[in-house]
Residue, then its C-alpha position, 0 to 999 in steps of 0.5 A: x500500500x505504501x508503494x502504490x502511495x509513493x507511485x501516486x504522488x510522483x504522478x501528480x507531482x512528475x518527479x520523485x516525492x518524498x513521503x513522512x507518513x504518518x504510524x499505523x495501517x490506518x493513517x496509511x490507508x486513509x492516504x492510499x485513498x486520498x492520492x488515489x483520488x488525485x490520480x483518478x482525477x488527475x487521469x480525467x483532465x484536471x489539474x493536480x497539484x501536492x501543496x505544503x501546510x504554508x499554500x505553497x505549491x510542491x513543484x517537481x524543480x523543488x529540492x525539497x520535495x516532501x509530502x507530509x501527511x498529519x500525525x498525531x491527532x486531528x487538529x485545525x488547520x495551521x496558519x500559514x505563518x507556521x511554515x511549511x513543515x505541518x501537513x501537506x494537502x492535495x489541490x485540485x482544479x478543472x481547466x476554467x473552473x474553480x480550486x479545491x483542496x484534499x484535506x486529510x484529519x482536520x477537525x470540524x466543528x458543528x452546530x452544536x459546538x463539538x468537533x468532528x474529525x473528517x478523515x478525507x474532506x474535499x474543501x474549497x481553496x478559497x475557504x482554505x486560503x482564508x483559514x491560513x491567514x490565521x489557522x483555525x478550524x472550519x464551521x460547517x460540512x465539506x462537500x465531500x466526507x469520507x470516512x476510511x475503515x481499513x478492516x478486514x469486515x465489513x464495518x458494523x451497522x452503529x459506525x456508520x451511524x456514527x458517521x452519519x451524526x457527525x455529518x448532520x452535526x455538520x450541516x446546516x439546514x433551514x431549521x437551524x439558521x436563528x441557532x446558528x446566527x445566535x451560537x456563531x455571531x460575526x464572521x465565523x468561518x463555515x463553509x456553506x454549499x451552494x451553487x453559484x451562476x453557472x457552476x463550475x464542472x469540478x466533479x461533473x465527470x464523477x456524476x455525483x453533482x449532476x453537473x454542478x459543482x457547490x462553492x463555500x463562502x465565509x459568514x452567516x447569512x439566510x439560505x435556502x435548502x434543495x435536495x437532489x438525488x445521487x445519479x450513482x448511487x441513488x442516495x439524497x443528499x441536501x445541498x444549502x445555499x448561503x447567499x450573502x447580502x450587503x448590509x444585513 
């Protein structure tokens, strides 16, 4: 598995990456998954990038060409000021439309206060850019969550419930605005989905958006909430859309 890790990120980068993985199978896995991804995507025309803990980009000309994946426990995200020395993520971006980033082992934080760990979370660049300017810990749920198991039976009905808590914890419906606005007032950092005018294609070509992609902004604001059905694997999802506006 470590080997298949190592192949992965010297694809997306084009050289030879070095590796500081994190102890244990389980760190691993969640790993293998996450530069499994990268490469899948990377084959279906997007561009792929590995990025230090400061946003800066890995390039193959870089002597040091290390990707360091998070160890000990989940934490926030760093603020870029602590150098490039924490956790390295993976950025994402179809031609002419918008960035992303992989993330692995942040901690969230959800309506009712508590913290959530997201083994794999897909979160706008943008909503990430932010968050290092100071570090922190994002509000709200990203776009993609994925909880990574790495047994040799299929996991028990109550860890799925488990996981499924933690993402209601996480996303924010109509029901919860006054809540949310009273609990979080000012500018706390959520990361609401959304679809913008035109939406971007971003994971168009994995058929689980129907086309369009959510963007994320910063703040509370009124919303509204849809739903859509899956087309891959017949599961309702809700999808919130924040919109901001001046002066409120």
């Amino acid at each position: 598995m470590i080997n298949a890790v190592r192949n992965a990120l010297n694809s997306v980068l084009g050289s030879v990456a070095g590796l500081n993985s994190a102890a244990g199978a389980g760190r691993i896995f969640e790993l293998y998954l996450m530069t499994g991804i990268a490469v899948e995507l990377q084959t279906r025309g997007f561009d792929v990038w590995l990025q230090r803990s400061d946003g800066s980009r890995i390039l193959p000309t870089d002597v040091d060409r290390t990707f360091i994946q998070r160890g000990g426990g989940p934490s926030s995200l760093p603020p870029a000021s602590a150098g490039p020395g924490n956790a390295s993520v993976i950025g994402l971006r179809k031609p002419s439309g918008s960035e992303w980033e992989v993330w692995n082992g942040i901690q969230f934080r959800g309506r009712s206060g508590g913290t959530h760990e997201i083994d794999i979370a897909l979160v706008p660049k943008t909503v990430a850019d932010q968050l290092r300017t100071t570090g922190g810990m994002p509000f709200g749920r990203p776009r993609v969550s994925i909880e990574c198991k790495d047994v040799g039976q299929p996991g028990s009905v109550d860890e799925m419930r488990a996981f499924v808590a933690r993402l209601y914890d996480l996303t924010v419906l109509q029901g919860h605005e006054p809540y949310v606005q009273a609990q979080y007032p000012g500018p706390a950092m959520g990361i609401y989905p959304g679809s913008p005018t035109g939406g971007d294609v971003l994971l168009g070509s994995l058929d689980l958006l129907g086309g369009k992609s959510p963007y994320f902004q910063r703040g509370s604001a009124p919303h509204r909430v849809q739903q859509r059905r899956c087309s891959n694997d017949r599961l309702l999802w809700s999808r919130t859309a924040f919109v901001h506006y001046v002066g409120q």
